[in-house]
Biopython code that builds the backbone (N, CA, C, O; Angstrom):
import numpy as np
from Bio.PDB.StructureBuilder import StructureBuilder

atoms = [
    (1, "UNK", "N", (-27.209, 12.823, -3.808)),
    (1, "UNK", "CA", (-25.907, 12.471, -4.348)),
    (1, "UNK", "C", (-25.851, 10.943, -4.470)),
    (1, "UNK", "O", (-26.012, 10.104, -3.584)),
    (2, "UNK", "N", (-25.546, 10.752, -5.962)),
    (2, "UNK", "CA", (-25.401, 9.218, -6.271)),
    (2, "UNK", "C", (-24.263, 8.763, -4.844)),
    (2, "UNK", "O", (-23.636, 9.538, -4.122)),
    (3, "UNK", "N", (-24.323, 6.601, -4.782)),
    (3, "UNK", "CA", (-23.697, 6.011, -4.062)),
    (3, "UNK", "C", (-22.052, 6.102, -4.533)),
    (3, "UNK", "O", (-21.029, 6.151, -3.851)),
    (4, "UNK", "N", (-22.268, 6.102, -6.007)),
    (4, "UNK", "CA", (-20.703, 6.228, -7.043)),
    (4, "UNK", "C", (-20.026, 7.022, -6.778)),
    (4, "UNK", "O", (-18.896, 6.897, -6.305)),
    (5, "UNK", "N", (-20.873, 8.470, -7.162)),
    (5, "UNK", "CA", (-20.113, 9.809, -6.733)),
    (5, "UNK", "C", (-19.223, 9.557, -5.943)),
    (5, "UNK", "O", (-18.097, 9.265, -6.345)),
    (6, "UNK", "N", (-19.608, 9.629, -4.348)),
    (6, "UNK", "CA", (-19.246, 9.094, -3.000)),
    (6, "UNK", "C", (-18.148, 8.349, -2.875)),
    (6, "UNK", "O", (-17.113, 8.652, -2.281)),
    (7, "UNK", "N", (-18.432, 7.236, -3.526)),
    (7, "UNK", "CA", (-17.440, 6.577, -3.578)),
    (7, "UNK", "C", (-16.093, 7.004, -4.154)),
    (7, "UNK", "O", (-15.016, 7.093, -3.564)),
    (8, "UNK", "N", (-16.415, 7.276, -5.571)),
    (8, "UNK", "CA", (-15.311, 7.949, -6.261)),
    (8, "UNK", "C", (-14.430, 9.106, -5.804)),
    (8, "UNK", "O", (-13.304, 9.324, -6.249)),
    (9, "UNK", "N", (-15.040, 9.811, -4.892)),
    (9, "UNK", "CA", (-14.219, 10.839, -4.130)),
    (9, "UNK", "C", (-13.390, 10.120, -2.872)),
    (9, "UNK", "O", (-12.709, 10.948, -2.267)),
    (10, "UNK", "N", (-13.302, 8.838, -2.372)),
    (10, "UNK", "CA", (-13.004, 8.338, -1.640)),
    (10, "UNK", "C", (-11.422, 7.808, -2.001)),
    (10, "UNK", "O", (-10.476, 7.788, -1.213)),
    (11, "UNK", "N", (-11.420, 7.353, -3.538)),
    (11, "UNK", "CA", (-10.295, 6.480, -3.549)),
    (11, "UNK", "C", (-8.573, 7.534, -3.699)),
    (11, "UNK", "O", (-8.311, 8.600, -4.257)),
    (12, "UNK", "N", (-7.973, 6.822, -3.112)),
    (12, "UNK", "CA", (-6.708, 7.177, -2.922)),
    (12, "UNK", "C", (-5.793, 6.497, -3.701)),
    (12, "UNK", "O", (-6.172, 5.472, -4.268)),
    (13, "UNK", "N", (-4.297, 7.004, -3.872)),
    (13, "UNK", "CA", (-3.880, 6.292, -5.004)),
    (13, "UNK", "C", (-2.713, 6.074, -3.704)),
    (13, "UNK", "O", (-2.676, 6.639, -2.611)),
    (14, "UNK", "N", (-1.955, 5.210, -4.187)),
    (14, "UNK", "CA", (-0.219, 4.355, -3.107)),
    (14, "UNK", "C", (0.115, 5.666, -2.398)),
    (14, "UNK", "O", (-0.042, 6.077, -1.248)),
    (15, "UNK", "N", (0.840, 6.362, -3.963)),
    (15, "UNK", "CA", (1.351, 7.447, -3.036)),
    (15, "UNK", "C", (1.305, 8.385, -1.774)),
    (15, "UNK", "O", (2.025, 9.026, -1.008)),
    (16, "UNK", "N", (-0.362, 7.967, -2.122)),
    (16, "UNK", "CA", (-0.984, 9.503, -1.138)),
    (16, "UNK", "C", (-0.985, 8.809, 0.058)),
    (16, "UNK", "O", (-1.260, 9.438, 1.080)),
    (17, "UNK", "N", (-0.689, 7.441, 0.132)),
    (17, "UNK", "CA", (-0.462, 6.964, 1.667)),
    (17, "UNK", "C", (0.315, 7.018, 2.780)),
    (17, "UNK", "O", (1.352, 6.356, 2.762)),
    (18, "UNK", "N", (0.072, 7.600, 3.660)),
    (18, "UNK", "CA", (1.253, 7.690, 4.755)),
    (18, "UNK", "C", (2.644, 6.232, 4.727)),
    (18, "UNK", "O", (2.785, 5.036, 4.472)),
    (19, "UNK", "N", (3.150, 7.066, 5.045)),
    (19, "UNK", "CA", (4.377, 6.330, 4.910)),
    (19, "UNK", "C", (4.932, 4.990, 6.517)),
    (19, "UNK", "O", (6.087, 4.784, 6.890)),
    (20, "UNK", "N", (3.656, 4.361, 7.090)),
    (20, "UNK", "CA", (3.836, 3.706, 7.785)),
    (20, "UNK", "C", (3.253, 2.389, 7.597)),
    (20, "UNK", "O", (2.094, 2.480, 7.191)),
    (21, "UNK", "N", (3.692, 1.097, 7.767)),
    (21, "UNK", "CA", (3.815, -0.180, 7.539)),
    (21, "UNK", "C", (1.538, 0.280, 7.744)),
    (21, "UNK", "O", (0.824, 0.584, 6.788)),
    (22, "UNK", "N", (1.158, 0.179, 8.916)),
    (22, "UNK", "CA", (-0.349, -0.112, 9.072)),
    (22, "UNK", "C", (-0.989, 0.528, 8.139)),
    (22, "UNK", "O", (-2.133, 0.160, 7.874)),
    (23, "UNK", "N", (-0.171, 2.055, 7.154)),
    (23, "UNK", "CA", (-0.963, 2.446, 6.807)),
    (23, "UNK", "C", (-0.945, 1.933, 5.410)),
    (23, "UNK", "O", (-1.777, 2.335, 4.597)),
    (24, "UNK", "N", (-0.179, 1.204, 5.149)),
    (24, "UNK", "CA", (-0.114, 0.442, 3.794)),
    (24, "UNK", "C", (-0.995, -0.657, 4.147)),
    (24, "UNK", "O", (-2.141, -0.541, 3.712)),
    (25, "UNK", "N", (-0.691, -1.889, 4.957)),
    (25, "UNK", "CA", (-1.931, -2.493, 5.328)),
    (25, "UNK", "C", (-3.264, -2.533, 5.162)),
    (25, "UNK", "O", (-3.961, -3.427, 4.681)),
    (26, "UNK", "N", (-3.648, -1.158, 5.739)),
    (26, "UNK", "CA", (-5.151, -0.911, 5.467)),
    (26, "UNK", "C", (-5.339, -0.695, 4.384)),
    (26, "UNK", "O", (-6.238, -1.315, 3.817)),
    (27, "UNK", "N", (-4.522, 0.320, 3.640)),
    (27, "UNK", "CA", (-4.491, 0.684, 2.141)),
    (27, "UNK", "C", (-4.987, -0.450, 1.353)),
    (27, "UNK", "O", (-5.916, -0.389, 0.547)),
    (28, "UNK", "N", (-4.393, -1.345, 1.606)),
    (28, "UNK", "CA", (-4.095, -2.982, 0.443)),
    (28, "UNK", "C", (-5.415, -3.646, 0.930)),
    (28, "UNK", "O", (-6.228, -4.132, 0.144)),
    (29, "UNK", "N", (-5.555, -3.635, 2.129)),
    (29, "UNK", "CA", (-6.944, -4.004, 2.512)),
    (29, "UNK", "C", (-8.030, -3.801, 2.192)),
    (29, "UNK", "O", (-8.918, -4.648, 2.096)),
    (30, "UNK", "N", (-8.134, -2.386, 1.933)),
    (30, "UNK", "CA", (-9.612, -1.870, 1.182)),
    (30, "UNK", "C", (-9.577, -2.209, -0.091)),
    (30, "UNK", "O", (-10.593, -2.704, -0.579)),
    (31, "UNK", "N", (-7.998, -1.950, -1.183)),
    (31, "UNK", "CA", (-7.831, -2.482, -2.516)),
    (31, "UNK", "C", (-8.535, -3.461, -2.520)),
    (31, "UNK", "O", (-9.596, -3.384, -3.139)),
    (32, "UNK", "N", (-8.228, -4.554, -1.918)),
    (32, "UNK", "CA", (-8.666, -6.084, -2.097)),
    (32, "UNK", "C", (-10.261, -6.196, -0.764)),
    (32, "UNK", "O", (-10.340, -6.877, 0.259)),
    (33, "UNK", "N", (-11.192, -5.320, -1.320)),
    (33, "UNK", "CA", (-11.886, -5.817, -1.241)),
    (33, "UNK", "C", (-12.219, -5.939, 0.439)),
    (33, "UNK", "O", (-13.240, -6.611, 0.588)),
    (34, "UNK", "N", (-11.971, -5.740, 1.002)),
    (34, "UNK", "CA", (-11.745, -6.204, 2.619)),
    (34, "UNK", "C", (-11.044, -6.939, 3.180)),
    (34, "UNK", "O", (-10.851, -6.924, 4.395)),
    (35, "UNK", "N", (-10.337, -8.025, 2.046)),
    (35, "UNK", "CA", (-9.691, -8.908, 2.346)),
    (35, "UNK", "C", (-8.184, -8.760, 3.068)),
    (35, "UNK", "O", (-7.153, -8.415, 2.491)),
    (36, "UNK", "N", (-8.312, -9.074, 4.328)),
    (36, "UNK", "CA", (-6.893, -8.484, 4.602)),
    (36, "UNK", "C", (-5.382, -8.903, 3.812)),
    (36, "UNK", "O", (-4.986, -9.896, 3.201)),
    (37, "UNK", "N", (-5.014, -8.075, 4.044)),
    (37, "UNK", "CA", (-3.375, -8.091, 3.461)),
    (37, "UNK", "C", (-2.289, -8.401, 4.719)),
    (37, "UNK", "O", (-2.561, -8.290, 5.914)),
    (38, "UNK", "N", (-1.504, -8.651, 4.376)),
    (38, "UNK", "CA", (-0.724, -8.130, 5.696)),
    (38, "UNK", "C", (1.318, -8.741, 5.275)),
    (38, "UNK", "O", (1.696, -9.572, 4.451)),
    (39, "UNK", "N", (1.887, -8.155, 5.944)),
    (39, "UNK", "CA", (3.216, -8.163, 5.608)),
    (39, "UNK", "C", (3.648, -9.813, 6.013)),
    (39, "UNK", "O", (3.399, -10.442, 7.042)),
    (40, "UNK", "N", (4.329, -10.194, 4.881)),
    (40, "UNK", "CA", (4.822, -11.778, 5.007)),
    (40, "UNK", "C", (6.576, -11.854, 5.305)),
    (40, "UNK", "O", (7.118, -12.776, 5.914)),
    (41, "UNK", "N", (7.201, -10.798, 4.787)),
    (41, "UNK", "CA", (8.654, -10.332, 5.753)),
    (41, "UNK", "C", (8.841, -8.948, 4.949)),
    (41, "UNK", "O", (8.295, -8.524, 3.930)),
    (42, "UNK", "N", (10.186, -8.211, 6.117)),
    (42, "UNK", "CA", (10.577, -7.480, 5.388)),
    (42, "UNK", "C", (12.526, -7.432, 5.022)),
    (42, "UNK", "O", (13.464, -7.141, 5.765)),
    (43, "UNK", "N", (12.497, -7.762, 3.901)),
    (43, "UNK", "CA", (14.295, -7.538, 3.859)),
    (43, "UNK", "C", (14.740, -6.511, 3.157)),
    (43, "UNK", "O", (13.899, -5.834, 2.567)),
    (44, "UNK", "N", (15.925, -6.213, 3.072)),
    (44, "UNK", "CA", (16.602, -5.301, 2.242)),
    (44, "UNK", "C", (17.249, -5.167, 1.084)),
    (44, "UNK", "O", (18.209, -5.927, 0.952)),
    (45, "UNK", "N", (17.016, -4.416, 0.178)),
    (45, "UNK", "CA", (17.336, -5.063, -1.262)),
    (45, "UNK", "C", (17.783, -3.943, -2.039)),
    (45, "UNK", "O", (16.991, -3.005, -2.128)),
    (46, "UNK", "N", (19.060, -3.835, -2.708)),
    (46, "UNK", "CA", (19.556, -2.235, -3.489)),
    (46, "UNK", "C", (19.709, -1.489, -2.535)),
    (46, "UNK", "O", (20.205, -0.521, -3.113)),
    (47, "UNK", "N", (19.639, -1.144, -1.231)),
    (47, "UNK", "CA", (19.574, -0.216, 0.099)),
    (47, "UNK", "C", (18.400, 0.070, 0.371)),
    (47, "UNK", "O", (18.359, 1.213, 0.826)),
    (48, "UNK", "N", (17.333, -0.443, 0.314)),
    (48, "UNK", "CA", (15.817, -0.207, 0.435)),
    (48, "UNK", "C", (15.219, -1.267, 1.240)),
    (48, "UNK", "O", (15.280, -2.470, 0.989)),
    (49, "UNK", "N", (14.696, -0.767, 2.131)),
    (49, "UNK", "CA", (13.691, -1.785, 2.878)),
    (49, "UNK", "C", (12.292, -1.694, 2.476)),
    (49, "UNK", "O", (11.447, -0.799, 2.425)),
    (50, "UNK", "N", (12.377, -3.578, 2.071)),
    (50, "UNK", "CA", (11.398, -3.967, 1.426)),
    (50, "UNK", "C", (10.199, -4.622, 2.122)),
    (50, "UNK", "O", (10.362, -5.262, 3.161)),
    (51, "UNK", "N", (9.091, -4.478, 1.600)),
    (51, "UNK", "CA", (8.031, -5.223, 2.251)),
    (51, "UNK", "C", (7.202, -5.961, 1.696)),
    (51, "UNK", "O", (6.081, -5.623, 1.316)),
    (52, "UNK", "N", (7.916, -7.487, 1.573)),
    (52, "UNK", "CA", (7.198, -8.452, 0.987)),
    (52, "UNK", "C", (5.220, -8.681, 1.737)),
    (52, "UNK", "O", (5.129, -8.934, 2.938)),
    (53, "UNK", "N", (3.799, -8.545, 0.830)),
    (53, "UNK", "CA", (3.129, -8.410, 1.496)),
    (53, "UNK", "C", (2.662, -9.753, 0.360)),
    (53, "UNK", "O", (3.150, -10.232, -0.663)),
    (54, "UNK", "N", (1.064, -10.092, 1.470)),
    (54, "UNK", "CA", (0.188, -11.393, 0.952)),
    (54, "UNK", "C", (-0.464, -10.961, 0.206)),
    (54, "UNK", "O", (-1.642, -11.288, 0.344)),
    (55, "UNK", "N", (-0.155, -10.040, -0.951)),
    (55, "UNK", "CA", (-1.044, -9.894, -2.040)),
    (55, "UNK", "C", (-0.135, -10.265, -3.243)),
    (55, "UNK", "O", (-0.383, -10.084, -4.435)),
    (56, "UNK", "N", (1.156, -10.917, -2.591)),
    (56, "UNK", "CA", (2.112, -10.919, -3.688)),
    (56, "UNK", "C", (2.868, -9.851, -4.462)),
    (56, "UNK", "O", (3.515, -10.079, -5.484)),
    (57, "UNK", "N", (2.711, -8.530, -3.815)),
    (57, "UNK", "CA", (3.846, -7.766, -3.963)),
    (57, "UNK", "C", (4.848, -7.026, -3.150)),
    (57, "UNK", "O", (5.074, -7.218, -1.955)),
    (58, "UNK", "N", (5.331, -6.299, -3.804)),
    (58, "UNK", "CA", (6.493, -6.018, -2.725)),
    (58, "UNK", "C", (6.805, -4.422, -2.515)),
    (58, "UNK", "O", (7.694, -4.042, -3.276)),
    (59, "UNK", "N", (6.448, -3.726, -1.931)),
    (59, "UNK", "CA", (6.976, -1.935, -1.498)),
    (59, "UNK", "C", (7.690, -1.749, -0.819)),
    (59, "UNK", "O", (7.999, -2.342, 0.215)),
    (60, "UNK", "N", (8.280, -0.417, -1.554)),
    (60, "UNK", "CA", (9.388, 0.168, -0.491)),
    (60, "UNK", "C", (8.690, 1.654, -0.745)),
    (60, "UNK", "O", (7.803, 1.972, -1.537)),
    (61, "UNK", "N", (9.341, 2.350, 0.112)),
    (61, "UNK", "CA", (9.262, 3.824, 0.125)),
    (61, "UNK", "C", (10.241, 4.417, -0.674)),
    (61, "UNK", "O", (11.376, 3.984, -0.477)),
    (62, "UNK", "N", (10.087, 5.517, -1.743)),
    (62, "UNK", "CA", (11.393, 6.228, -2.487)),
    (62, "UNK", "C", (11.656, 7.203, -1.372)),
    (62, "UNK", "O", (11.096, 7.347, -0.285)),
    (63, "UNK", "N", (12.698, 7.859, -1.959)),
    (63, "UNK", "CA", (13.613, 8.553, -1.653)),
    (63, "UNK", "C", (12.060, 10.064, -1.027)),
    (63, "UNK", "O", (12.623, 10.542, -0.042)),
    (64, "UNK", "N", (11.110, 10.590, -1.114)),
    (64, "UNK", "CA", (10.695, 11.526, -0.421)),
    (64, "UNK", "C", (9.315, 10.562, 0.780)),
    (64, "UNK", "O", (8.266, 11.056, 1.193)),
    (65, "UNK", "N", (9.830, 9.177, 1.043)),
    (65, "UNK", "CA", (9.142, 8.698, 1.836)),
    (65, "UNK", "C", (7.726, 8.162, 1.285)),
    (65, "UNK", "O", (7.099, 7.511, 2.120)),
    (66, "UNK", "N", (6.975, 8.355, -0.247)),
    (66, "UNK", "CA", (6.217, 7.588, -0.255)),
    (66, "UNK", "C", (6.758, 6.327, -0.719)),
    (66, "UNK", "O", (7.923, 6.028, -0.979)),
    (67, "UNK", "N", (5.138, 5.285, -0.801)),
    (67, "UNK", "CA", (5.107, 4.072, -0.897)),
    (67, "UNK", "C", (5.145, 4.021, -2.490)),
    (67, "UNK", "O", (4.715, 4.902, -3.235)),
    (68, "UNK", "N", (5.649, 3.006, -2.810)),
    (68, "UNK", "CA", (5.660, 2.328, -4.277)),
    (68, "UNK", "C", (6.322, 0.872, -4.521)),
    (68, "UNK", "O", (7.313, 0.443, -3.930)),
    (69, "UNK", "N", (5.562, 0.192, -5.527)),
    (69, "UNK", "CA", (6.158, -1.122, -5.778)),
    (69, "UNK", "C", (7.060, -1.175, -6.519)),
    (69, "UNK", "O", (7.262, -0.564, -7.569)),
    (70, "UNK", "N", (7.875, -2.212, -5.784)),
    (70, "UNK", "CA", (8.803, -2.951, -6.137)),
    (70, "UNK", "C", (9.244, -3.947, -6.903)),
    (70, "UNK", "O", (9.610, -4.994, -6.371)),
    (71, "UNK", "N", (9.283, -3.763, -8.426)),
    (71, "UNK", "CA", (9.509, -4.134, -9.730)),
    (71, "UNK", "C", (10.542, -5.181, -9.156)),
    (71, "UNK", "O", (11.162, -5.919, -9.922)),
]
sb = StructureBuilder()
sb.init_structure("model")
sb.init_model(0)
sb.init_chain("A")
sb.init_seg("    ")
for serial, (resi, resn, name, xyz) in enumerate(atoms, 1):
    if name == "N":
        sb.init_residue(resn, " ", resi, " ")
    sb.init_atom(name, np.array(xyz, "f"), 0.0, 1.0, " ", f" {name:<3s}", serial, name[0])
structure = sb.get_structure()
């Protein structure tokens, strides 16, 4: 079995991420490469708690608890 294959069965998309601050972390972490990510604050915005992170964007969780960015 090719190295690609492998790989390609590996990747996950936002959603499918648990819905806890570390597990977005790691998430964004592997995105970028290894490079860590990590949360720079979190405030509240429209009734949503937001999580400004060091990749320069920003997530909240919708309404059934997954993760998604914040336009």
């Amino acid at each position: 079995m090719s190295q690609a294959f492998v790989r390609e069965e590996d990747h996950q998309w936002l959603h499918e991420i648990p819905g806890t601050i570390s597990a977005l972390v790691s998430y964004l972490t592997r995105e970028n490469n290894g490079i860590r990510v990590y949360e720079k604050r979190k405030l509240m915005k429209d009734g949503l708690e937001v999580h400004e992170m060091s990749n320069g964007l920003s997530y909240s969780k919708d309404a059934r608890g997954k993760w998604q960015i914040n336009w």
